[in-house]
N, C-alpha and C positions, 0 to 999 in steps of 0.2 A: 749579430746577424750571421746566419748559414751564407755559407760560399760555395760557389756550383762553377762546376769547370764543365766547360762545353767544345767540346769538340766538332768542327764541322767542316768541311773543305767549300760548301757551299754561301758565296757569301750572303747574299737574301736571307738565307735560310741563316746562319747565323746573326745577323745584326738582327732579324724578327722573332727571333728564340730567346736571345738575351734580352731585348726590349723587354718583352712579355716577364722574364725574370726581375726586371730590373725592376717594374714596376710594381712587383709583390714584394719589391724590400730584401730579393736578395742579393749579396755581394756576386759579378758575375765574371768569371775568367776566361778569355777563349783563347782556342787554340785553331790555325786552319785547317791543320794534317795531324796525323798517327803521333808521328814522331814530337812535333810540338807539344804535342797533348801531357804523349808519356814525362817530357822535359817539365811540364808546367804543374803533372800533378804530381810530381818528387817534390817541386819547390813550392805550393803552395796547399798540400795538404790540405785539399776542399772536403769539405763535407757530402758532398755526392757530384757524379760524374756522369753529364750527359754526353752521349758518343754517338757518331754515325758509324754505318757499318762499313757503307759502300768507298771507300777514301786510296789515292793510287799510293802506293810503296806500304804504308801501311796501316790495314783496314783496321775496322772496330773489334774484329776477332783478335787480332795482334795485339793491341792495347791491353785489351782487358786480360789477354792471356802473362804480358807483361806486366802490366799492373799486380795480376794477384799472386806472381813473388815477390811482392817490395812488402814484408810486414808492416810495416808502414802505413800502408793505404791498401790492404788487403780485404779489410773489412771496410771501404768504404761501398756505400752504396752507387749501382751502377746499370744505369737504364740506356738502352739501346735505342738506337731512332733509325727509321730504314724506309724507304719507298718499297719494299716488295713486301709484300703479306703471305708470302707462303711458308707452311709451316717446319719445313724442314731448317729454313732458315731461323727462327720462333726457338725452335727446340734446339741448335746448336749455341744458339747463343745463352738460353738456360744452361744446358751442362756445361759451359765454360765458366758459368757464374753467375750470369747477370740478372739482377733484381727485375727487373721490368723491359718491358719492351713496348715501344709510339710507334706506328704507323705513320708516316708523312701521307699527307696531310694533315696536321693536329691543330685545335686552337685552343685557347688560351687556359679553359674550365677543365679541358681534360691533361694540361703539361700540367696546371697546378695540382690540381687532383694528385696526379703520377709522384710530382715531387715531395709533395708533404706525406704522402704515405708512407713513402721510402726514408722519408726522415725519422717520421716517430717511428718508423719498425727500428732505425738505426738506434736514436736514443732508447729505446726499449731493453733493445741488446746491451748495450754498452754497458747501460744503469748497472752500480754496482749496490746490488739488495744487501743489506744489512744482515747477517744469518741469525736472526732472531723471528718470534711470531711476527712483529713487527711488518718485518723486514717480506717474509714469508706472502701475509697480505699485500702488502702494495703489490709483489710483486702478479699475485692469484686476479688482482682487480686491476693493474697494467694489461696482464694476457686475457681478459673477456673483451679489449677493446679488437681482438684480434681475429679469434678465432675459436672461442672456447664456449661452448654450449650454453643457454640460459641459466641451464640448472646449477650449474656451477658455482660454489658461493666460494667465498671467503671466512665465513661466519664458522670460526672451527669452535668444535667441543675442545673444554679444557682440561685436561685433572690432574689432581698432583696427586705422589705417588710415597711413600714411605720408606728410609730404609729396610732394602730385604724384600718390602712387595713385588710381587708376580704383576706383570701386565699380560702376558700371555704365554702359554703351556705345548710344548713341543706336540704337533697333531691337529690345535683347535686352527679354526676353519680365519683363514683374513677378509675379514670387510673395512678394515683402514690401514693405512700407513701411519707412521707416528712420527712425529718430528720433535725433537727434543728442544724444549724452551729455556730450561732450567735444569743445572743437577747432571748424573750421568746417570749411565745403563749398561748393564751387560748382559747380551744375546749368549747363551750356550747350551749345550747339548750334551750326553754323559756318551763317555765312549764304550767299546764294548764290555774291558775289562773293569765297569764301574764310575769311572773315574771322570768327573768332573771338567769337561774342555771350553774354554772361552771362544764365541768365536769373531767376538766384538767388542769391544767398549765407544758408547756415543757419549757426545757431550752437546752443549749448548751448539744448536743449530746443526744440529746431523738428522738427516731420514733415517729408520731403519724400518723393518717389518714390509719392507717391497719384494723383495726377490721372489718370496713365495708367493703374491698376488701377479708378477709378471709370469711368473712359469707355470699360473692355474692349479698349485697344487699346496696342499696345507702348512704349517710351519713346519721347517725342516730345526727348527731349536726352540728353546724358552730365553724369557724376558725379564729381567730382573733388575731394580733398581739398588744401586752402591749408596745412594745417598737418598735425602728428600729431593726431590725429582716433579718437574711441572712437564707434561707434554700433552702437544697436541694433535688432535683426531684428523687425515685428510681421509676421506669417504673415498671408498675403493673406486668407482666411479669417476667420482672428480680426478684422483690421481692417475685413473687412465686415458682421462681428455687432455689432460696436462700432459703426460708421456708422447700419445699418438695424435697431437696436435700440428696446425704447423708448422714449418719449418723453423722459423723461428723463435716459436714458444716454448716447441718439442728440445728445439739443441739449449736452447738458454736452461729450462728446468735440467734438462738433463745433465749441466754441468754442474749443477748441485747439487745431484748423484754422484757423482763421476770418484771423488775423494775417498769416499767410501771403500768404492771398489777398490781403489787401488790399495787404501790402505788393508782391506785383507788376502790382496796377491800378495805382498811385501808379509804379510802374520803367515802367510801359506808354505811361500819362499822359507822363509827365517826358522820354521819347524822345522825343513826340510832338511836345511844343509850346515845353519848354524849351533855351535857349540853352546852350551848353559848359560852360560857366562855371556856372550854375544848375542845370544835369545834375552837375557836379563836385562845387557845395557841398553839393547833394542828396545825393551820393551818399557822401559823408565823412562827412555827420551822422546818415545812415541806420547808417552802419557805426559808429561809437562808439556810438548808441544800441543798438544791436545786441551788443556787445562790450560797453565798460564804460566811463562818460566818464573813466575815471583812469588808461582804459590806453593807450599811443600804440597806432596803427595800425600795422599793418605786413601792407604788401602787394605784391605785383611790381608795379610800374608797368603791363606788360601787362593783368593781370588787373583792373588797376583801368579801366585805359582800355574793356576790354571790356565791361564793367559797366555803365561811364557810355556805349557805345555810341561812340566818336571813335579816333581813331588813338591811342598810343603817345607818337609827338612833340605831338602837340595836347597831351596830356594832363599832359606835362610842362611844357609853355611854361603850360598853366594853375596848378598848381600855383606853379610859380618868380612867377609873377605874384600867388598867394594869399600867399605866402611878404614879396611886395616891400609887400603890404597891411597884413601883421603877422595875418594870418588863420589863420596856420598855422608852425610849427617841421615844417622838412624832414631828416631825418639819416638820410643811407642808404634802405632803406626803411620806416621809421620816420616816422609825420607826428604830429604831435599840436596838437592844434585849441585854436588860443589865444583866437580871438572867434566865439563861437558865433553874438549878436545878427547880429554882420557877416555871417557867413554863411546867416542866416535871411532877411537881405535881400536877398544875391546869389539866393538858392533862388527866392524869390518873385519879384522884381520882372525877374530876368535872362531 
C-alpha cells in the first residue's frame, strides 16, 4: 500500500482529506504544521506528499524547498493544496518543484484523480528499464500512457548487421536512431591527414546516430559494425516525441542518452591531455567496462589504435609493453585485463 503524508494546519480540513485517502486504501500520515511535516517525511519516507501552503512559521513553500535537499525524498511526488487560485501563487510553487496543485475546495474524484496520477508518473520514473529492445519497449509503451503522440509505436524494424558492414556513410541524411540490441559498433570519421579516428564504440543498449538528427544536419561520421551486430530502427519522428515530450518522459529518455555523452567528453579529454599509454589503459578499461569484466577483449589492433587516436605500431609496442607489466594476457586478438589497479594508475597519472 502507497503511504501519503499530509500536511495541513487546518483540522477539518485534515481529518476530511485523510478520510477520503483512507478509504481508497491509502496508508495516511499527517502532520499539523511545516515543521512536523518536514520531521515526519525524513522518518517516514512516503510515497507522495500533500502540503498546504498557507501554514504560520512554516509554509508549503518552506517544506517543499526543504524537502527537495534531503536525497532522500527529493524525488518524491508533491502536490500543493491552497485556498487562493491566483496564479502567481500556481507558478511559484511549480518552479520550486511541485508536481500539482488542488484548489480548496476539492472533493473526493478530483484528490483521487491528482494522487494516482502523481503516483504512476512516479513509478514511471523510478522503473528501472532493462537496456535492452526489451527493456526499450516497455519503456516507449509506459511513456504513450503520458504524453506521447498516437503515432508513436513501439513496433521497431530490426536488422542484424555483419562484421565490417556499414550502417551509415559519413553525409547520408538520418531518418532513425539506432539502438544497439546485440554485438557492438563503431562511429568514425577519417581525419584530415587520412587517417582513420574512432569517435565511439556502442555496445548492447546504447543510442547512437541522434546527435546529427538533434542539430538537423547530416551525419557528421560513419557506422560500422566490430562484430555480428542486431539493432534497432527508432523513426526520427518518434525519437523527437520522446526527446521533446514531457517532463517527465523527456528527462527519463533522456537519461538513457545521457552515458553516452559523457563518455565521449572523457574520449575528447583523454586525446587531449593524456599520454599513449594512459590513452591505451583508458581506453581497455573503458571497453571491458562496456562489454563484460569476464569477457576478454577482442579487437583489430587497427581499430583499437584508432580509438585510442596513435598509430597501429605505437599501439602495439604499447600493449607488448602492458603485457611485459603483467597488466594484460595478449592472445591473437584476444586481451584480457589481469591488473585493473595498475591500469587505473597508468590512466590517471600517465
Amino acid at each position: 500500500m502507497k503511504k501519503i503524508l499530509l500536511i495541513e494546519d487546518n483540522l477539518d480540513m485534515r481529518e476530511n482529506t485523510a478520510e477520503m485517502l483512507d478509504l481508497a486504501n491509502y496508508v495516511v500520515v499527517t502532520a499539523e504544521n511545516g515543521k512536523i511535516g518536514v520531521e515526519k517525511a525524513k522518518q517516514e519516507k512516503p510515497d507522495l506528499i500533500i502540503c498546504d501552503i498557507m501554514m504560520p512559521d512554516l509554509d508549503g513553500y518552506g517544506v517543499l524547498h526543504i524537502l527537495s535537499k534531503d536525497p532522500e525524498i527529493a524525488g518524491t511526488p508533491f502536490i500543493f493544496l491552497t485556498a487562493k487560485a491566483e496564479k502567481s501563487d500556481m507558478r511559484k510553487g511549480m518552479n520550486l518543484g511541485a508536481d500539482d496543485y488542488m484548489i480548496k475546495p476539492f472533493d473526493k474524484v478530483e484528490l483521487l484523480n491528482a494522487v494516482e496520477t502523481r503516483l504512476r508518473r512516479s513509478e514511471f520514473f523510478k522503473k528501472n528499464y532493462t537496456r535492452d529492445l526489451s527493456g526499450l519497449v516497455q519503456f516507449v509503451d509506459a511513456a504513450t500512457k503520458f504524453s506521447l503522440p498516437g503515432s508513436v509505436s513501439s513496433n521497431y524494424k530490426v536488422r542484424a548487421y555483419q562484421l565490417k558492414e556499414s550502417l551509415y556513410h559519413e553525409g547520408d541524411e538520418p531518418n532513425v536512431v539506432y539502438f544497439v540490441n546485440k554485438g557492438k559498433v563503431k562511429t568514425w570519421r577519417m581525419s584530415p591527414d587520412g587517417k582513420e579516428l574512432i569517435t565511439g564504440v556502442y555496445s548492447k543498449g546504447d543510442f547512437f546516430g541522434y546527435n546529427s538528427i538533434l542539430e538537423g544536419s547530416n551525419y557528421q561520421d560513419s557506422a560500422t559494425a566490430l562484430e555480428e551486430t542486431e539493432v534497432a530502427f527508432i523513426p526520427k519522428n518518434d525519437f523527437l516525441s520522446l526527446v521533446y515530450s514531457k517532463q517527465e518522459v523527456s528527462a527519463r529518455f533522456i537519461k538513457m542518452l545521457v552515458n553516452n555523452i559523457n563518455e565521449k567528453e572523457e574520449q575528447l579529454l583523454s586525446l587531449a591531455y593524456n599520454s599513449v599509454r594512459g590513452r591505451v589503459a583508458d581506453a581497455l578499461m573503458k571497453l571491458q567496462k562496456k562489454i563484460h569484466p569476464a569477457i576478454n577483449l577482442s579487437f583489430s589492433r587497427e581499430d583499437l589504435a584508432n580509438m585510442v587516436g596513435t598509430s597501429t605500431e605505437t599501439l602495439i609496442r604499447t600493449l607488448s609493453d602492458f603485457k611485459q607489466e603483467k597488466m594484460i594476457e595478449v592472445e591473437g586478438r584476444d586481451v584480457k585485463i589481469l591488473n585493473i589497479p595498475g591500469l587505473e594508475r597508468i590512466r590517471k597519472f600517465s
